[in-house]
C-alpha positions in Angstrom: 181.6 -35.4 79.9 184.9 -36.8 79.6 186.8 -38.7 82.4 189.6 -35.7 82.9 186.8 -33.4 83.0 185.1 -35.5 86.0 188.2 -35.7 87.6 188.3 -32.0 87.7 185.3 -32.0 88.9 186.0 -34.3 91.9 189.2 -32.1 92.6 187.5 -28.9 92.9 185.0 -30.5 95.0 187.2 -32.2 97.4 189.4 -28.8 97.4 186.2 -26.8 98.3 185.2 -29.1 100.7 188.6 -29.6 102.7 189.0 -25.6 102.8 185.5 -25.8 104.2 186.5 -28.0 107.0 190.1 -26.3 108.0 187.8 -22.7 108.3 185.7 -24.9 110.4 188.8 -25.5 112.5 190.9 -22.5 112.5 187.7 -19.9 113.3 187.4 -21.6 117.0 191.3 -20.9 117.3 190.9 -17.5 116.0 188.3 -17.0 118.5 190.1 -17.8 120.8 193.5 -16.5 120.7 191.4 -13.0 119.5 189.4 -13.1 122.8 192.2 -14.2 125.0 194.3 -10.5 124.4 191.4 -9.0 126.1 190.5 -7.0 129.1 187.6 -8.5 130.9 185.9 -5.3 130.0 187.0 -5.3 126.3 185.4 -8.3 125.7 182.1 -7.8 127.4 181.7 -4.1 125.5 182.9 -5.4 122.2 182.7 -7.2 119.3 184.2 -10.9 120.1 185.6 -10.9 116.7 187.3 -7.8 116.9 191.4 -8.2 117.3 192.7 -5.8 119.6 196.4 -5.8 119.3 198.5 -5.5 122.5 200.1 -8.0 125.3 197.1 -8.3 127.3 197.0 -11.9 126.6 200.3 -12.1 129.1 198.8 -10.9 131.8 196.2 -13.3 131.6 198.2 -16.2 131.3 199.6 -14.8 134.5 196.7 -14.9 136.2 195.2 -18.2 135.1 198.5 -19.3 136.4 198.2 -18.2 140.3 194.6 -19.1 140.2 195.0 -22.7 140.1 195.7 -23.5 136.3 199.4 -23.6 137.3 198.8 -27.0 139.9 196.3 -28.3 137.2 199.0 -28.4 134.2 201.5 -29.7 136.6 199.2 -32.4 137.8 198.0 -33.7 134.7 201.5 -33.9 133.3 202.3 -36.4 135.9 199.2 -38.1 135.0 199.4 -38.0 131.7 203.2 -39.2 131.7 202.8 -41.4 134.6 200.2 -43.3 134.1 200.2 -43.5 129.7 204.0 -44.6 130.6 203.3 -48.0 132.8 199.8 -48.5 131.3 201.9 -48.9 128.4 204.6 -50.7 129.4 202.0 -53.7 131.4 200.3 -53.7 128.4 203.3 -54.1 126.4 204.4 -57.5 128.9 200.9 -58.8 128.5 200.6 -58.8 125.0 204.1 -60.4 125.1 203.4 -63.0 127.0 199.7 -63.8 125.6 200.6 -64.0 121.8 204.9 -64.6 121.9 204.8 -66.6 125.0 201.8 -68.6 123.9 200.5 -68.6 127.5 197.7 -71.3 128.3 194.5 -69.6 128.0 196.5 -66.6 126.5 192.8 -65.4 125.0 190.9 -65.8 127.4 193.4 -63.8 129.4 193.1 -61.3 126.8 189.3 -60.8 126.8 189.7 -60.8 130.8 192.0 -57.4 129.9 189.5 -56.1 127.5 186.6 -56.5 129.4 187.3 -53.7 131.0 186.3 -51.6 128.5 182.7 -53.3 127.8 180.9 -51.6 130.2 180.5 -47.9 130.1 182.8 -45.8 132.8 180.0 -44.3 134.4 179.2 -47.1 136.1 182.1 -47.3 137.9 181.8 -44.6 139.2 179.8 -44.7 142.9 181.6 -48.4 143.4 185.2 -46.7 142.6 184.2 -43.7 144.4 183.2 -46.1 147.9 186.6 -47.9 147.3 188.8 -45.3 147.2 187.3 -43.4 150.2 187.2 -46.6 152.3 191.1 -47.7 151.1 191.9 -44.1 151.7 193.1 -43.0 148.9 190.3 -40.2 147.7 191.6 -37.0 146.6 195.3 -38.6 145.9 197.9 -38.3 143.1 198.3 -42.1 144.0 194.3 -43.0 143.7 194.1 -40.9 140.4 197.3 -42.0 138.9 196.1 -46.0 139.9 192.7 -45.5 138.1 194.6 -43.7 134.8 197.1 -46.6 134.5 194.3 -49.4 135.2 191.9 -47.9 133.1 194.2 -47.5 129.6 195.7 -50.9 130.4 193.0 -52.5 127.9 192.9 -50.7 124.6 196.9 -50.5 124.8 196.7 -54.3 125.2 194.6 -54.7 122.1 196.6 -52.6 120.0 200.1 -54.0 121.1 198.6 -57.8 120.7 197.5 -57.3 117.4 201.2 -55.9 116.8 202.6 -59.0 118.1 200.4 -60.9 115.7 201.8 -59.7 112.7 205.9 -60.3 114.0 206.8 -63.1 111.8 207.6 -66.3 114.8 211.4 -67.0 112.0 213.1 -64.2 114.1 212.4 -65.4 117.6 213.0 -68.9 116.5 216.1 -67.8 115.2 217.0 -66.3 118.3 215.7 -69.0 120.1 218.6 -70.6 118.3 221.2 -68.6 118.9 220.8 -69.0 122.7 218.3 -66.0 123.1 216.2 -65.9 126.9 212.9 -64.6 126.5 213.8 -61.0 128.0 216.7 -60.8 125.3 213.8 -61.4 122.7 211.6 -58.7 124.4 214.2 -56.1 125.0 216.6 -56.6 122.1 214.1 -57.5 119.2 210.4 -56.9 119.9 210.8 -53.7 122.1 212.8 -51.7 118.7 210.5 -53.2 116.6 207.3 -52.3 118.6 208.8 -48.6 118.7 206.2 -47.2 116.7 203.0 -48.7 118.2 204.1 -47.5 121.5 204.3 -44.1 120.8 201.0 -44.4 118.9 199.5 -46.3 122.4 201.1 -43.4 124.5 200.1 -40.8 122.6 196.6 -41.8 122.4 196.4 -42.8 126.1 198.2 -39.8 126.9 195.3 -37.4 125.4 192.9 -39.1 127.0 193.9 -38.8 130.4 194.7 -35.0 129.9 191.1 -34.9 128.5 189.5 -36.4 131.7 187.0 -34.6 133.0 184.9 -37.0 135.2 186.8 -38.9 136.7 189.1 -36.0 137.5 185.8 -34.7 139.3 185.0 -37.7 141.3 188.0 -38.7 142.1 189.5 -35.4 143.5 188.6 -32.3 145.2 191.8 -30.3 146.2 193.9 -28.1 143.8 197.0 -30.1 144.2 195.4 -32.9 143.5 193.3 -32.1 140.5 193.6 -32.7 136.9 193.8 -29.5 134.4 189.9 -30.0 133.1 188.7 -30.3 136.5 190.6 -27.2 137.5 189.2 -25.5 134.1 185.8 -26.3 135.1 185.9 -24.7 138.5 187.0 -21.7 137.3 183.1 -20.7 136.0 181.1 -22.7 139.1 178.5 -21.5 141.5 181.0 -19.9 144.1 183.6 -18.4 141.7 183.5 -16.3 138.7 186.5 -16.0 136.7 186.2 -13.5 133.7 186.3 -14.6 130.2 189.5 -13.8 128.9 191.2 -15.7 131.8 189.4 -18.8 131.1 190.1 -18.6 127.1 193.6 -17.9 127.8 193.6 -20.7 130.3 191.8 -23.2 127.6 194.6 -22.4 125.0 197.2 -23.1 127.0 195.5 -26.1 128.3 195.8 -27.4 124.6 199.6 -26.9 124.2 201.0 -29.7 126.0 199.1 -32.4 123.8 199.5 -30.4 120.8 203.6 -30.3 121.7 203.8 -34.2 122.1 202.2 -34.9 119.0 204.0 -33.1 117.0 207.1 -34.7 119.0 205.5 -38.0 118.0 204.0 -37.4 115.0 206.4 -39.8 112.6 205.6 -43.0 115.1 202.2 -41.9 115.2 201.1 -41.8 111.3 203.5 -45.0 111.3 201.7 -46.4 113.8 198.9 -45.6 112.2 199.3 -47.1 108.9 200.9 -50.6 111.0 197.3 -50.5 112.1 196.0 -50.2 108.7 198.1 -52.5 107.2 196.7 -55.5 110.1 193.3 -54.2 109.4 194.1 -55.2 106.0 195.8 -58.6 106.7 192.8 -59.5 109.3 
């Protein structure tokens, strides 16, 4: 077998197996926008693949709304936005001042920041939960939006530092030499030039606040207080039932607002992405 011929090969293979993974991916979505222009009784009487055409799915995002999904978007967004935003922008002046600044003890400071993602998160959770009832701040946008910000501080640290290690030190020197202060350097030179990471950093931190699910759970109890996977999760508990289609229609459009910002992002996050690559590479 000749070497075109294998390469063929490997083509038809890779192409078989990537459409094999996309139907893997689109069939859940199909599922689920399908199921979510149902009736409650449509979908228990009939087949879950079938598609019923119609505006059904309207009317459910109406009432996913008014039953609590409405506070749950709206609270997460502020978290989300919030808390990614000055996680990022303390973990911005940190990495700043450990690598740039050259502060004494800059890595020990930094594996102080890091630590924080050693230990699993469960086990913060009865000590967190006994501090925030006893500071009384339990069931607060303030206690919720605190532990979000604290608690994406370290990995945006780590990414931002290892940007800071690759800046070459000739163009602070140089403005070092033309009479630059140190904020001039961060605002005017590494901020533009850190533009990228950042984005990648939010996006990422971002998500995974939106994601939250335990914390969200521990951490809060009323509706305007609760994050949108708590509120999703209490729409099928032990004291209320919430029919199907409701809670598919209140999944997908649980799923937008992440989905918009990264395709908002998306340039600085696949260049963010191949920065990352590129100091994996370097390292």
């Amino acid at each position: 077998m000749n070497y075109r011929s294998k390469e063929k090969i490997k083509t038809s293979l890779g192409f078989v197996g990537m459409t094999l993974v996309v139907v893997a991916w689109i069939y859940p979505v199909f599922f689920l926008l399908v199921n979510a222009n149902k009736t409650a009784s449509q979908y228990s009487k009939g087949d879950k693949t079938e598609i019923i055409f119609g505006t059904q799915i309207f009317e459910n995002i109406v009432n996913a709304w008014n039953i609590g999904l409405g506070d749950g978007v709206l609270n997460s967004l502020f978290y989300g936005l919030v808390g990614s935003s000055l996680a990022v922008i303390f973990a911005f002046l940190a990495a700043f001042a450990i690598v740039r600044l050259k502060m004494k003890n800059g890595l020990w400071w930094f594996l102080l920041i890091y630590s924080g993602t050693v230990f699993p998160f469960q086990m913060f959770l009865i000590p967190l939960f006994e501090a925030y009832v006893a500071v009384g701040i339990y069931n607060t946008k303030f206690g919720l939006t605190l532990f979000y910000v604290a608690v994406c501080i370290p990995f945006a640290t780590f990414v931002l530092r290892g940007f800071f290690l690759t800046v070459p030190w000739e163009l602070q020197e140089a403005a070092k030499v033309e009479g630059a202060t140190n904020f001039q350097i961060l605002y005017k030179i590494m901020m533009p030039l850190a533009k990228a990471p950042l984005m990648l950093v939010f996006l990422i931190q971002f998500t995974w606040i939106w994601n939250d699910l335990l914390f969200g759970m521990v951490l809060s109890r009323s509706i305007g207080v609760r994050p949108i996977t708590t509120t999703l999760a209490g729409m099928q508990s032990l004291y209320r039932q919430v029919d199907a289609p409701t809670i598919l229609t209140a999944t997908l459009m649980a799923s937008i607002p992440t989905l918009l910002i990264f395709l908002l992002l998306q340039k600085h996050f696949i260049r963010g992405l191949t920065l990352g690559s590129m100091n994996a590479g370097k390292g």
